[in-house]
SESEKOL-816264 format. One line per 5 residues: number of its first residue (from 1); for each residue x, y, z of C-alpha. Coordinates in steps of 0.5 Angstrom, whole numbers, padded with zeros to 4 digits, always signed. Each point is the difference from the previous one (the first is absolute). Last residue first. Layout:
BEGIN
NUM> X Y Z; ...
END
This chain:
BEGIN
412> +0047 -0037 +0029; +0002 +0004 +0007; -0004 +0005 +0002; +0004 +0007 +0001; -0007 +0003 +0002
407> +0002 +0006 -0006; +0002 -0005 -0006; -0006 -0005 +0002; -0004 +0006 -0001; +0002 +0002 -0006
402> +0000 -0007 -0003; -0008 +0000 +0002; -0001 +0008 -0002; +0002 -0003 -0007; -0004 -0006 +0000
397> -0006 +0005 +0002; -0004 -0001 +0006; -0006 -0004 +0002; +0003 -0005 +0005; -0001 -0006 -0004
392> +0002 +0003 -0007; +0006 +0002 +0002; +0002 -0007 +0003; -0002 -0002 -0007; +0005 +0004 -0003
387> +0005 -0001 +0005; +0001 -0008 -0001; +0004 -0001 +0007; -0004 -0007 +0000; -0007 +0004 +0000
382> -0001 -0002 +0007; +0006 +0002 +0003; +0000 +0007 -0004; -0007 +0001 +0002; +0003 -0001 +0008
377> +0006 +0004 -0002; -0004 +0006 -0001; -0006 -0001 +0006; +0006 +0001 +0004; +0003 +0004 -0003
372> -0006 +0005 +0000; -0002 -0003 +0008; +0008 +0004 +0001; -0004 +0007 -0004; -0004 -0001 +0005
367> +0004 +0001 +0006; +0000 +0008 -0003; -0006 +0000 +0003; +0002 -0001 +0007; +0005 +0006 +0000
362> -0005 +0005 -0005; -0006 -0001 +0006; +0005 +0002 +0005; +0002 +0005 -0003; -0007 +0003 -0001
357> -0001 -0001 +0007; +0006 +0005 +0002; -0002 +0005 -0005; -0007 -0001 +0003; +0002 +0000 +0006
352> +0004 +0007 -0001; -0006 +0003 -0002; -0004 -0002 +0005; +0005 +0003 +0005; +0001 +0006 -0005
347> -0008 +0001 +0000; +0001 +0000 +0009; +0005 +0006 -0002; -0004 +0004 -0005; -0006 +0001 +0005
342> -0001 +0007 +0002; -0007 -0001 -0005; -0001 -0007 -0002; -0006 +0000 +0006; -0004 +0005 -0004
337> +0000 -0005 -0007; -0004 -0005 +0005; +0005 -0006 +0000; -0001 -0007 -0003; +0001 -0006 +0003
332> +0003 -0006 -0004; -0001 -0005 +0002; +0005 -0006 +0001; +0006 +0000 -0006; +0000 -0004 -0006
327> +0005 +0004 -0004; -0004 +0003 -0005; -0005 +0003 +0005; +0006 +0002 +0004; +0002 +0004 -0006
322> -0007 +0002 -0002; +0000 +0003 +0007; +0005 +0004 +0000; -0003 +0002 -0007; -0005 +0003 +0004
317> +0004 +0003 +0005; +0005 +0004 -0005; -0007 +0003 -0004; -0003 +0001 +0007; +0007 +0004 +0001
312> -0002 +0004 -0005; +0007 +0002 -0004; +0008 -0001 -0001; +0002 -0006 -0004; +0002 -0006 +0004
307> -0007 -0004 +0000; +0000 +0000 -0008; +0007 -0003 +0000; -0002 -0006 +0005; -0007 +0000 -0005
302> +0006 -0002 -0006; +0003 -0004 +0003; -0004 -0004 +0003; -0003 +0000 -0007; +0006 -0003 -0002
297> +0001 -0005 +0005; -0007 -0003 -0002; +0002 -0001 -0007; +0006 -0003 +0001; -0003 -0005 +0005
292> -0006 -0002 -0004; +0004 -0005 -0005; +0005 -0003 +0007; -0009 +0000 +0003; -0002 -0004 -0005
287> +0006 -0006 +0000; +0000 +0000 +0007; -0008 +0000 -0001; +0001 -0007 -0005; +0005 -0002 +0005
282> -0005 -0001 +0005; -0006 -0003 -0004; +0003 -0006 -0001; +0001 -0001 -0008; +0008 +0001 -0002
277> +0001 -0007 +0000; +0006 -0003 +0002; -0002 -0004 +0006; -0007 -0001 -0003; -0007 +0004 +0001
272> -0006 -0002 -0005; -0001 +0004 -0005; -0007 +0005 +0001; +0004 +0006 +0003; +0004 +0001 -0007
267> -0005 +0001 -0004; -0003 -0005 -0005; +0002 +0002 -0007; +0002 -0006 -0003; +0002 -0005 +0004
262> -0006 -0004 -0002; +0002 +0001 -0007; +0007 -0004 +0001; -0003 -0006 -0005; -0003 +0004 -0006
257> -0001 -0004 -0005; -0005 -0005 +0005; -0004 +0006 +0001; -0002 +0002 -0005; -0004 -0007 -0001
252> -0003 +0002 +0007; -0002 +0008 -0002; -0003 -0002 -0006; +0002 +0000 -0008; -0005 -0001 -0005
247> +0004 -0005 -0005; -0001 -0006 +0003; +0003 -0005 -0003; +0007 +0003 +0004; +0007 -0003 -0002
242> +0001 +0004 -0007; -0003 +0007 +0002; +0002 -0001 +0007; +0008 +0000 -0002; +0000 +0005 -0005
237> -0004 +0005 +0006; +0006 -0002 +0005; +0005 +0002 -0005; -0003 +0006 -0003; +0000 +0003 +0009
232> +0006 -0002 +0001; +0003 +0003 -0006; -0003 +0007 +0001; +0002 -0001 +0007; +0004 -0004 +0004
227> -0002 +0001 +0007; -0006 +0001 -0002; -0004 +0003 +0007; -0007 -0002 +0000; -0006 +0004 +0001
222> -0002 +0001 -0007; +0001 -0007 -0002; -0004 -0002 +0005; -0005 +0005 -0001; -0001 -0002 -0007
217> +0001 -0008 +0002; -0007 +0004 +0005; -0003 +0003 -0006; +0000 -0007 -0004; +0006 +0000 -0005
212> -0001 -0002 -0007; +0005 -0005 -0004; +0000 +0000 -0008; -0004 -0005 -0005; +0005 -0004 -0003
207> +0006 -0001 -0007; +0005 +0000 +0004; +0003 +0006 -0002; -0006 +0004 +0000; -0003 -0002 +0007
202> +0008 +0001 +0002; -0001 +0007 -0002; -0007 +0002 +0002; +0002 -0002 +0007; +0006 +0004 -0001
197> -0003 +0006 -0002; -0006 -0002 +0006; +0006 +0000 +0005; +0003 +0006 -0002; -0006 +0004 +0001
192> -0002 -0003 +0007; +0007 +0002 +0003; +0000 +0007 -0003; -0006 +0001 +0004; +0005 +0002 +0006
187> +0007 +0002 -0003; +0004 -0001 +0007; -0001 -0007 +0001; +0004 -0001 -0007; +0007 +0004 +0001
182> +0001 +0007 -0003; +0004 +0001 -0004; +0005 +0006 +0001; +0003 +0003 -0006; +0007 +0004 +0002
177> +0003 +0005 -0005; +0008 +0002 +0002; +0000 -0007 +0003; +0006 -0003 -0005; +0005 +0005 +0003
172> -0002 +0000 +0006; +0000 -0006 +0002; +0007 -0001 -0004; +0002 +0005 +0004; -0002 -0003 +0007
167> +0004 -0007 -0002; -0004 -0007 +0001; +0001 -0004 +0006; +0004 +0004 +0005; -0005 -0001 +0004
162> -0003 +0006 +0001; +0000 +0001 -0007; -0004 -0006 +0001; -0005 +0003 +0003; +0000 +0005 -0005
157> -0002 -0005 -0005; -0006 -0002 +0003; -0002 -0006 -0004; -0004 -0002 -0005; +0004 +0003 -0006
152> -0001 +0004 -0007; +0005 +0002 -0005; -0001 +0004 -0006; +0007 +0003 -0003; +0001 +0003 -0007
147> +0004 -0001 -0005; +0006 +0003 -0004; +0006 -0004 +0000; +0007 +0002 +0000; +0007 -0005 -0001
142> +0006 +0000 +0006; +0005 -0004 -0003; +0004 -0004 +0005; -0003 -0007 -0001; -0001 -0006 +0004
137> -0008 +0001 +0001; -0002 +0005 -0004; +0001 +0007 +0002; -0006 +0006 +0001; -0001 +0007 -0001
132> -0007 +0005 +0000; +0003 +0005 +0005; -0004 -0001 +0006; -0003 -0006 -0001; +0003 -0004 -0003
127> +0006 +0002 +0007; -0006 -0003 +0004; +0000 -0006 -0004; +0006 -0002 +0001; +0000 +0002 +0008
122> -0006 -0004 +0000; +0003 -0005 -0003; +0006 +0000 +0005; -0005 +0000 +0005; -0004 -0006 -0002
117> -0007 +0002 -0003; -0005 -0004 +0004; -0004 +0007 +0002; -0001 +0001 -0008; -0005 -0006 +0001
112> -0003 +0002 -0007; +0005 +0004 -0004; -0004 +0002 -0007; +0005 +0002 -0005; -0003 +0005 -0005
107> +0002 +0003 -0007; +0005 +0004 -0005; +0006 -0005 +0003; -0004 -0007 +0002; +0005 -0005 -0004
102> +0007 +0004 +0004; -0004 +0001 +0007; -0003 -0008 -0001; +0007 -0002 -0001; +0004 -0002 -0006
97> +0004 -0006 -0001; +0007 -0002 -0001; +0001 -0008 -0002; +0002 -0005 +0003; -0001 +0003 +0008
92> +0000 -0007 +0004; +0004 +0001 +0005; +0002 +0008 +0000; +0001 +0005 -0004; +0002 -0004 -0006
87> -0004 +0004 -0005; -0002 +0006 +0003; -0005 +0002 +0004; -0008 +0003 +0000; -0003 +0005 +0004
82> -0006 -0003 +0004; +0001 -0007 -0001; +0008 +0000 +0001; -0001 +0005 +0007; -0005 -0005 +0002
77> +0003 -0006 -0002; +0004 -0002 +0008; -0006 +0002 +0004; -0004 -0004 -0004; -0007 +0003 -0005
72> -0007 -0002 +0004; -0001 +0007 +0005; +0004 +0005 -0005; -0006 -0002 -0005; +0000 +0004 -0006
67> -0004 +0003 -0005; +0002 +0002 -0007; -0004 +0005 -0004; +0004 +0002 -0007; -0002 +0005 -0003
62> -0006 +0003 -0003; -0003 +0002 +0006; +0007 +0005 +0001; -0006 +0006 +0000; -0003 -0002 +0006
57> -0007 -0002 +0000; +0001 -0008 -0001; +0007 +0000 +0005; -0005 +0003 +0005; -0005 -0004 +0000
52> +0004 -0006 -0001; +0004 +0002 +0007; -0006 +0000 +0003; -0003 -0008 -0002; +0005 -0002 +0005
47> -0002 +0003 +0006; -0006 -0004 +0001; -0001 -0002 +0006; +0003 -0006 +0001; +0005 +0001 +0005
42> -0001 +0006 +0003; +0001 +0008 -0003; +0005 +0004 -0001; +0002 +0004 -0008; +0006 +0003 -0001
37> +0001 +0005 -0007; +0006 +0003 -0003; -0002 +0006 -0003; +0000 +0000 -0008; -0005 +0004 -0001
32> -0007 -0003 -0004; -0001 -0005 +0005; -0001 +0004 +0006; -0007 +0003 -0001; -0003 -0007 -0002
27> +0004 -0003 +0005; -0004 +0005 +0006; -0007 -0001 -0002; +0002 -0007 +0001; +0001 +0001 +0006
22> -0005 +0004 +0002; -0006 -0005 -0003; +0004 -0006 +0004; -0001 +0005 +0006; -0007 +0003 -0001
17> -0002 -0007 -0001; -0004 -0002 -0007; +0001 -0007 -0002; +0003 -0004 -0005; +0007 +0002 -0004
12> +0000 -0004 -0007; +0004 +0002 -0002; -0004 +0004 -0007; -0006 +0000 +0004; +0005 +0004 +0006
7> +0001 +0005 -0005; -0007 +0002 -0003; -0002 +0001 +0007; +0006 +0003 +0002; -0002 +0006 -0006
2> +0006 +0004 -0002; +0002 +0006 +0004
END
């Protein structure tokens, strides 16, 4: 296995998260094979720099490497950028021309935002992956090419298979290693060594002395939430290094460079409560307890099942009283274990009860999943309908969000 230290010098990969570290533990295993390859990750995170390590360490590292950015080329010249077309083909089509899968044969195409492929172009692109064929654009000759696929998004491709926005085969088809990068507020003191690489920088580049941090921009730093990453987090220190005289930087100047830190890591019971908000103490405990409901309903289960088997009676009574106990019933009286004798039947009146409690408990908590909706299309509202913020809002996953709304019926 080579050295990642040596690896990361030579892309200038900085920093030491056992995440960062995995994956690209991950690209340099991967890259001598010919597998397809979809690495995930937040805008901004770096996702880029991957495909070049693993195009480097591959035996195709002396053909051509050819990014592309589905995101920036128009629905109407994706298919002629990516595959080529003929003279005439369309308006403006003088000349024929080779696509980027014809020039990049023996190499590397690199398909960032792959989830902004129109479906027709990802029913091209899947049949390229298959079977290695394409046709330009116009034409009806099926010509051969022999390229390896690396793409990347930060969207959450199975939500919009859900959608029917992207085609699941070419999902799986393009997924067959996947690489996760992780976001930024996740890599701890990998924060503080990015911003001294790209103080040095800056320093260097224009020809001054080089930022610091006190300890408390430190934990500033550390404790914010960097909505846009690796790249927020070099742009804001390009902007210090050329506005601020001072180059030690405190909490104070920080500060001005990250407007939104005050909304940072506050716990939800301390915002102030508003008509959309989801801050009052009590839908947070509605909230709570919906989490808490599966986990109690199995162990109910689970001691109901304890107490029907066969056995001691002061094993059955004790667990009757953990029943009640869970159930929030009065005192429980507890029976000298010589009284039980001869008394089957008044254990059976109990049992029945709490049978018949333990329905009761079911029935009402089943109203929660009513307070879940209601919470749902709540975030929805304040979001404007935008569900990867409504997910984060709850604290749930975009993909539980969507499942969610489908099973409760909610009108988007």
């Amino acid at each position: 296995m080579r050295d990642l230290q040596s690896i990361k010098q030579r892309f200038g990969i900085i920093g030491n998260h056992p995440g960062l570290n995995r994956a690209l533990d991950i690209a340099v295993q991967v890259a001598p094979t010919d597998l397809s390859v979809l690495i995930t990750g937040e805008s901004g995170t770096g996702k880029e720099i991957f495909p070049q390590v693993i195009h480097s360490y591959s035996t195709r590292k002396h053909g051509q490497y050819i990014p592309v950015n589905c995101g920036a080329i128009p629905e109407g010249t994706i298919d002629s950028e990516l595959f080529g077309h003929e003279k005439g083909a369309f308006t403006g089509a003088t000349d024929s021309r080779k696509g980027y899968f014809e020039v990049a044969d023996g190499g590397t195409i690199f398909l960032d935002e792959v989830s902004e492929l129109p479906l027709s172009t990802q029913v091209r692109l899947l049949r390229v992956l298959e079977t290695g064929e394409f046709i330009r654009v116009g034409s009806s000759k099926v010509q051969k090419t022999n390229v390896r696929v690396i793409a990347a998004t930060n969207v959450d491709l199975p939500v919009l298979i859900a959608e029917g926005k992207f085609r699941e085969d070419l999902f799986y088809r393009l997924n067959t290693v996947p690489i996760k990068i992780p976001a930024l507020r996740e890599r701890g003191e990998d924060i503080i060594l990015l911003f001294r690489k790209f103080a040095a920088d800056f320093a260097e580049r224009y020809r001054m002395p080089p930022i610091r941090l006190t300890p408390g921009a430190q934990a500033m730093l550390l404790s914010y939430d960097w909505p846009g990453n690796v790249r927020q987090l070099k742009n804001i220190t390009e902007q210090i290094s050329i506005i601020e005289n001072e180059r030690e930087i405190t909490e104070e100047i920080l500060r001005r460079y990250l407007p939104d830190y005050s909304a940072v890591k506050l716990p939800v019971v301390m915002r102030q409560p508003d008509e959309k908000s989801f801050s009052s103490e009590r839908e947070i405990l509605y909230k709570i307890l919906f989490d808490m409901r599966n986990d109690v309903n199995d162990l109910k289960k689970l001691v109901l099942g304890m107490i029907e088997k066969e056995g001691d009676m002061n094993f059955k009574q004790e667990y009757t009283g953990v029943i009640r106990n869970l159930y929030g019933e009065a005192k429980i009286e507890s029976t000298p274990a010589t009284s039980v004798q001869g008394t089957a039947v008044d254990f059976k009146s109990r049992h029945s009860a709490d049978i018949q409690d333990t329905e009761e408990i079911v029935e009402e908590s089943l109203s929660l999943s009513e307070k879940e909706a209601e919470l749902i299309v709540k975030a929805l509202e304040k979001h404007n309908r935008k569900r990867k913020q409504a997910a984060k809002e709850l604290g749930i996953s975009e993909r539980t969000l969507y499942r969610k709304i489908k099973e409760y019926g909610i009108n988007m």
